[in-house]
C-alpha positions in Angstrom: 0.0 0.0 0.0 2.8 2.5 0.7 4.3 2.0 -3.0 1.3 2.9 -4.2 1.3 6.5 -2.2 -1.6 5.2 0.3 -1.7 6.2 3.8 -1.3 3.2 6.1 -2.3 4.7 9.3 -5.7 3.9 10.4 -8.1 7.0 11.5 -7.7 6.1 14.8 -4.1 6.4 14.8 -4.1 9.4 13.5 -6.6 11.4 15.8 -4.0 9.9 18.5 -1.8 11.8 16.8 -3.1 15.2 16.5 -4.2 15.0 20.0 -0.7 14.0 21.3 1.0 16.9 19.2 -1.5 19.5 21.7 -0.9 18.1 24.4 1.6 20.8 26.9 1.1 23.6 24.2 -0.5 26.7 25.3 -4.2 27.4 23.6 -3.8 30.3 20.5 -5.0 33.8 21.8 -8.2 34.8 19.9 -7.0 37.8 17.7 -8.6 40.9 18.5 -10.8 42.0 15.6 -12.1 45.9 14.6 -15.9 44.0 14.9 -15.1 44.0 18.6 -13.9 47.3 19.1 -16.6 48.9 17.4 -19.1 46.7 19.6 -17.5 47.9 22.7 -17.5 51.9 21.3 -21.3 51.6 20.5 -21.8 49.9 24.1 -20.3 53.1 25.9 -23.3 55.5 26.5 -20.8 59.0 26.1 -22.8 59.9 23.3 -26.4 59.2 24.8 -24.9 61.0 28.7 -23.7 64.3 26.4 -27.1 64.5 24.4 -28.8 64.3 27.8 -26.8 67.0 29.5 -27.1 69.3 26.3 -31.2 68.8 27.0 -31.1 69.6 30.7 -29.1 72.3 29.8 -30.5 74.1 27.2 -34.1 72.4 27.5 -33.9 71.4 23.9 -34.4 67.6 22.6 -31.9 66.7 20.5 -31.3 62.8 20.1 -28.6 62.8 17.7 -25.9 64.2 15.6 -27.9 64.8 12.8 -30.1 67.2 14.7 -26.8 68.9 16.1 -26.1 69.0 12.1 -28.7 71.0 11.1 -28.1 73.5 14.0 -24.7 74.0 13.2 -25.7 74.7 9.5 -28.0 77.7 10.4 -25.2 80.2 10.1 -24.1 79.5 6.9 -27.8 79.9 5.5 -28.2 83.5 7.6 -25.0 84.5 6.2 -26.3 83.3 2.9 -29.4 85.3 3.3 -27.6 88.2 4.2 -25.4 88.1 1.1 -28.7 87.3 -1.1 -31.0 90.2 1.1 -27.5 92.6 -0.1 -27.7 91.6 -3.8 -31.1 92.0 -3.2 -30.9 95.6 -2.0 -28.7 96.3 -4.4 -30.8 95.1 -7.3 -33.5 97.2 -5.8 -31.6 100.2 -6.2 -30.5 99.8 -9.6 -34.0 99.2 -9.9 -35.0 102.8 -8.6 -31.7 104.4 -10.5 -33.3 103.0 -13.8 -36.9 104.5 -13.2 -35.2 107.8 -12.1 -33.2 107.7 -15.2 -36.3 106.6 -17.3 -38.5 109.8 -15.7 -35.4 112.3 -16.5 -35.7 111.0 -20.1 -38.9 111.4 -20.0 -39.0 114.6 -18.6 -36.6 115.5 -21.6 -40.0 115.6 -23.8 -40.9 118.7 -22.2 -39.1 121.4 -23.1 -40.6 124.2 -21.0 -39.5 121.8 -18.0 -36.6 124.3 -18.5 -38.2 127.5 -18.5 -39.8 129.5 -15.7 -43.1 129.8 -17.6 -44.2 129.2 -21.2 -43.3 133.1 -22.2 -40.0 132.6 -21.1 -39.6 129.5 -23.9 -40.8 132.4 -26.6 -38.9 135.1 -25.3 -35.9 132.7 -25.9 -37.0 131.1 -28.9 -37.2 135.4 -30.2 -33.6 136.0 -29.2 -32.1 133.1 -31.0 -34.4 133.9 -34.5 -33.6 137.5 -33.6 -30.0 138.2 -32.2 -29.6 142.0 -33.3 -32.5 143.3 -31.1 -32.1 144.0 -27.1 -32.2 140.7 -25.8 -32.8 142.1 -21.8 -36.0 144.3 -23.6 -37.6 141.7 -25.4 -37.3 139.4 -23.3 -39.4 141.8 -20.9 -42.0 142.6 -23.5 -43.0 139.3 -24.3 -42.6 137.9 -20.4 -45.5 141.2 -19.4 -48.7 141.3 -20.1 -49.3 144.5 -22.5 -52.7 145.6 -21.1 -51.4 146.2 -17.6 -48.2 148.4 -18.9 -49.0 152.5 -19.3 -49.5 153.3 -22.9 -47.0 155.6 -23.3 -44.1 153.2 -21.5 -45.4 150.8 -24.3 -44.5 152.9 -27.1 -41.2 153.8 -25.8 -40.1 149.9 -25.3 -41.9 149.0 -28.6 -39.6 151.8 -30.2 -36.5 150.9 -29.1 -37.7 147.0 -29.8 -38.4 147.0 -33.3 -36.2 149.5 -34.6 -32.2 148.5 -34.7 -29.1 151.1 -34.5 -30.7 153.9 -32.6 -28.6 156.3 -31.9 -27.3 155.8 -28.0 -29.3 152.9 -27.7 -32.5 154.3 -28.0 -32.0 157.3 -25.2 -33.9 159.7 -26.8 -37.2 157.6 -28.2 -38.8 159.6 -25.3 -37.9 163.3 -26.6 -39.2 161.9 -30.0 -42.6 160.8 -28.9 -42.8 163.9 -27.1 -42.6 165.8 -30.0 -44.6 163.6 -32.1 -47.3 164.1 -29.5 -46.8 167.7 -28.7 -46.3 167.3 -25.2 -44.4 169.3 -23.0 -41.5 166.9 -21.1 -42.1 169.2 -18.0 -46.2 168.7 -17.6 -47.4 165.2 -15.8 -49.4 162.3 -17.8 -52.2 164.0 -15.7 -51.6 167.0 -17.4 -52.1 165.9 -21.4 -55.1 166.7 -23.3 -57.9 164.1 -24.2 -57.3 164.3 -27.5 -53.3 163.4 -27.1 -54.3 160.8 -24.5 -56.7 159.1 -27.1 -53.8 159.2 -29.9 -51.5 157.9 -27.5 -53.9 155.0 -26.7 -55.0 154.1 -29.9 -51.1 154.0 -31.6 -50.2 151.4 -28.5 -52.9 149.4 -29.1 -51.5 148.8 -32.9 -48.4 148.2 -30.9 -50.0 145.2 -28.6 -51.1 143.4 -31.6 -48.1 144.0 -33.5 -46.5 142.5 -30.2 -48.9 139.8 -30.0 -48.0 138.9 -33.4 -44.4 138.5 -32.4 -45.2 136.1 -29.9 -47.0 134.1 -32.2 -43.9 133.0 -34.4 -42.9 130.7 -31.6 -45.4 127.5 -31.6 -45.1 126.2 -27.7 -44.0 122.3 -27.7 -46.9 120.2 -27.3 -46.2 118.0 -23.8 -47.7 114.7 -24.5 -48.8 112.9 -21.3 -48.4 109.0 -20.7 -51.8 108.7 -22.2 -51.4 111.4 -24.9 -48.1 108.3 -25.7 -50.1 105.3 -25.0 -53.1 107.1 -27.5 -51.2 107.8 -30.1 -49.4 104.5 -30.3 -53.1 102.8 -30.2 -53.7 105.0 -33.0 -50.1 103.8 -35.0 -51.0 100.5 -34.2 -54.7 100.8 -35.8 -53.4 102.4 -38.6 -50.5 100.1 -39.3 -53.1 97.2 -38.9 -55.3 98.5 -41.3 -52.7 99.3 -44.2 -51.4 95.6 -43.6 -54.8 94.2 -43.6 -54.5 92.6 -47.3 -50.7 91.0 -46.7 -52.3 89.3 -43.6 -55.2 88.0 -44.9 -52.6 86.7 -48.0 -50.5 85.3 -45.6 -52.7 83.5 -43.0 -54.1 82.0 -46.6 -52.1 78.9 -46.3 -53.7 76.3 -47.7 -50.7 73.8 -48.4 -47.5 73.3 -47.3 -45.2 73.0 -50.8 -41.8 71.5 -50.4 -40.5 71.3 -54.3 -43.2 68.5 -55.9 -44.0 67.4 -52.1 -47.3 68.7 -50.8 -49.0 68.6 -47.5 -52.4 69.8 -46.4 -52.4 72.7 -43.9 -54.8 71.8 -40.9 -57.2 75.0 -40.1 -55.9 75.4 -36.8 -52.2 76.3 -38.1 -54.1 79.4 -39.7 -54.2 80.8 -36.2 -50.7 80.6 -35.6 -49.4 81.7 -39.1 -51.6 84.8 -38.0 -49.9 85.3 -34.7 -46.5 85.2 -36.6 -47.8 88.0 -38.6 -49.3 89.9 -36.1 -45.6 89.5 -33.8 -43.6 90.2 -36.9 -44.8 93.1 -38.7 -47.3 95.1 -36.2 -46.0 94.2 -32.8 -42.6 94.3 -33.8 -43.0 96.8 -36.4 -40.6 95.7 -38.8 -41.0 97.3 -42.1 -43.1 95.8 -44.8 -40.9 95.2 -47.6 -40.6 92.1 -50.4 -37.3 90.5 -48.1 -39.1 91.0 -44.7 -42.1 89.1 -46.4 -40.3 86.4 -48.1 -38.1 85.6 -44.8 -41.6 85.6 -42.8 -43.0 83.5 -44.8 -39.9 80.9 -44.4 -40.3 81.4 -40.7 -43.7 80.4 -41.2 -43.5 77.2 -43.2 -40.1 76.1 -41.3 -42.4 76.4 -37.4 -44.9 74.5 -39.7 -42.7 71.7 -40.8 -41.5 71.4 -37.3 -44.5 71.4 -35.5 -45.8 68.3 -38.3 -42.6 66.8 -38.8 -43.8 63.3 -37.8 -47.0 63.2 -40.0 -45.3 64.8 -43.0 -42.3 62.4 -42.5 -45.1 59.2 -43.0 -46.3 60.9 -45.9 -43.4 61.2 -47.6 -41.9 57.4 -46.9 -45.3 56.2 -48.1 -44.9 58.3 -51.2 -41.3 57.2 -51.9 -42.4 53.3 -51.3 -45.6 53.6 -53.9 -42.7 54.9 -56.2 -40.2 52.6 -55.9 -43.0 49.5 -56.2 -44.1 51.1 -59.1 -40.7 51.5 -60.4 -40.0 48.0 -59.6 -43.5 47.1 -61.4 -42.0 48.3 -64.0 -38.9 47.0 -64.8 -40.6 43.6 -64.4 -42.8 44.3 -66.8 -45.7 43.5 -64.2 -47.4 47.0 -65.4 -50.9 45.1 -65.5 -53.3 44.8 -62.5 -53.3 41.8 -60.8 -56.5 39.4 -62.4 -58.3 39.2 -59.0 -62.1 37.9 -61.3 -63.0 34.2 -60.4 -63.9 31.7 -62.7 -67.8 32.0 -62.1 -67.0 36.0 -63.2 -66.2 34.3 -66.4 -68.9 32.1 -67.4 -71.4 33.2 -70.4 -74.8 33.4 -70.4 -75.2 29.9 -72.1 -78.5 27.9 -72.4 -77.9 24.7 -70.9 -79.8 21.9 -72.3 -83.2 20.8 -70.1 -85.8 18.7 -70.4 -87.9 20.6 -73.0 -85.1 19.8 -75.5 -85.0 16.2 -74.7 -89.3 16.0 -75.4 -88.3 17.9 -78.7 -85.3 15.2 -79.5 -87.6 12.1 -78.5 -90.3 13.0 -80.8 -88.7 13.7 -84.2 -88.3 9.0 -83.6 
């Protein structure tokens, strides 16, 4: 048995064996394993004692570290809030900055904004279209009001207004009238005659009008008002509406879509939409009406189409593209004819078979 590489001990020999080998040695020690180290950490009840004393303490009732977590997270999310609350106050200011600047553009619309009062505006307007006359005296002819200004005082300044390069600047328009008048420089207004007084009157009342008139060559702006704005753009809007009326009407018209020799039925509720394009694109966005403008609308129009439809149209056109190539096929094969789908009783004639009536006439001709 041993050539043959057998063991010749018998079992119990060898259990003899293995327990004589044991015998006076000292027993392995168990090795100590992370498993128990972790059992005896979870065992200790620090965490449970501190979570109970944090309680007491603060008479809260937090059971865990995840609770703890949260807490220790607030901060972060105030200072967060804080950082958002400051983009947020500074967005509102931008915000305010913008109106401000959009009510001083606005404002910009009204050009007597700039001007004490609307005779002011003229009495500027005057000096610029007429720079050679006294600037300080017309200015306070057109600012006054004419009736409340003595007759005679109104002929002196209308004088020395509307004629240029008097001698001295005018200085002695007073001594003139005077002598046109006959009056005596030395007697008081009090003094004149009725019949001087009534001259005087009547030659400044041709001067008020003549004044007035003056005034009148400045137009004052016309201040529209948010509503004056919002009118009037109503108004563009109706207008524009109407003159484009016929183009719309053309356009919403879209019967079929036509892609070279491919064609595709428009459904009615695409109408709508090919209207709102319209409506967006020439009067809402106001771009001009012109053939380019049209023809790239119109491209806009069919390309939102063919993407809104692209699965129905792309069935359409692989069953079209299959007839062809059967019938192309049919061809080639010469199998142009239709298929003979007629049965055989189709076929029969209208033929007398032979009856009994025959056979009487057959039987007696014996």
């Amino acid at each position: 048995m041993a050539e043959l590489g057998l063991n010749t001990v018998p079992p119990e020999d060898v259990a003899k064996q293995g327990s004589e080998n044991t015998v006076g040695q000292p027993e392995a020690e168990a090795p100590k394993t992370e498993q128990t180290t972790e059992t005896a950490s979870v065992a200790t009840p620090v965490a449970d004692e501190f979570f109970d004393t944090f309680n007491k303490r603060y008479n809260t009732q937090y059971k865990g570290d995840d609770d703890l977590k949260a807490l220790f997270e607030l901060p972060k999310k105030v200072t967060e809030y804080e950082s958002r609350q400051g983009e947020y106050e500074t967005l509102k200011k931008l915000s305010e900055e913008r109106q401000r600047k959009i009510e001083e553009l606005e404002s910009l619309h009204d050009p007597l904004k700039f001007f004490s009062s609307p005779e002011s505006y003229v009495a500027e307007q005057l000096k610029i279209k007429y720079p050679n006359r006294d600037s300080s005296l017309l200015h306070e002819i057109v600012t006054t009001d004419t009736d409340k200004l003595n007759d005679f005082d109104l002929l002196v300044k209308a004088e020395r207004l509307f004629n240029r390069n008097l001698p001295e600047g005018g200085r002695y328009v007073k001594d003139v009238l005077y002598k046109r008048y006959g009056i005596d420089a030395d007697t008081r207004p009090e003094e004149w005659d009725g019949a001087t007084l009534t001259q005087i009157a009547m030659d400044a009342s041709a001067v008020r009008e003549k004044i007035g008139a003056l005034k009148k060559e400045v137009d004052l702006p016309k201040v529209m008002t948010a509503e004056d704005r919002e009118r009037a753009k109503a108004d563009s809007l109706a207008k524009r509406e109407q003159a484009l009326s016929p183009l719309r009407e053309q356009f919403t018209k879209f019967e079929k879509f036509s892609l070279g020799d491919f064609e595709f039925e428009v459904p009615s509720d695409y109408k709508q939409k090919a209207d709102d394009l319209f409506k967006g694109y020439f009067i809402d966005a106001g771009v001009e009406m012109n053939e380019e403008n049209l023809k790239s609308a119109i491209q806009l129009r069919d390309s939102n189409f063919l993407y809104e439809n692209f699965s129905k149209i792309k069935e359409v056109i692989a069953k079209q593209a299959q007839a062809s190539v059967q019938e192309k096929t049919d061809r080639e094969l010469h199998n142009e004819n239709p298929p003979n789908t007629a049965t055989r009783t189709d076929q029969v004639q209208d033929e007398q078979l032979p009856g009994i009536g025959k056979l009487i006439e057959s039987l007696k001709g014996r």
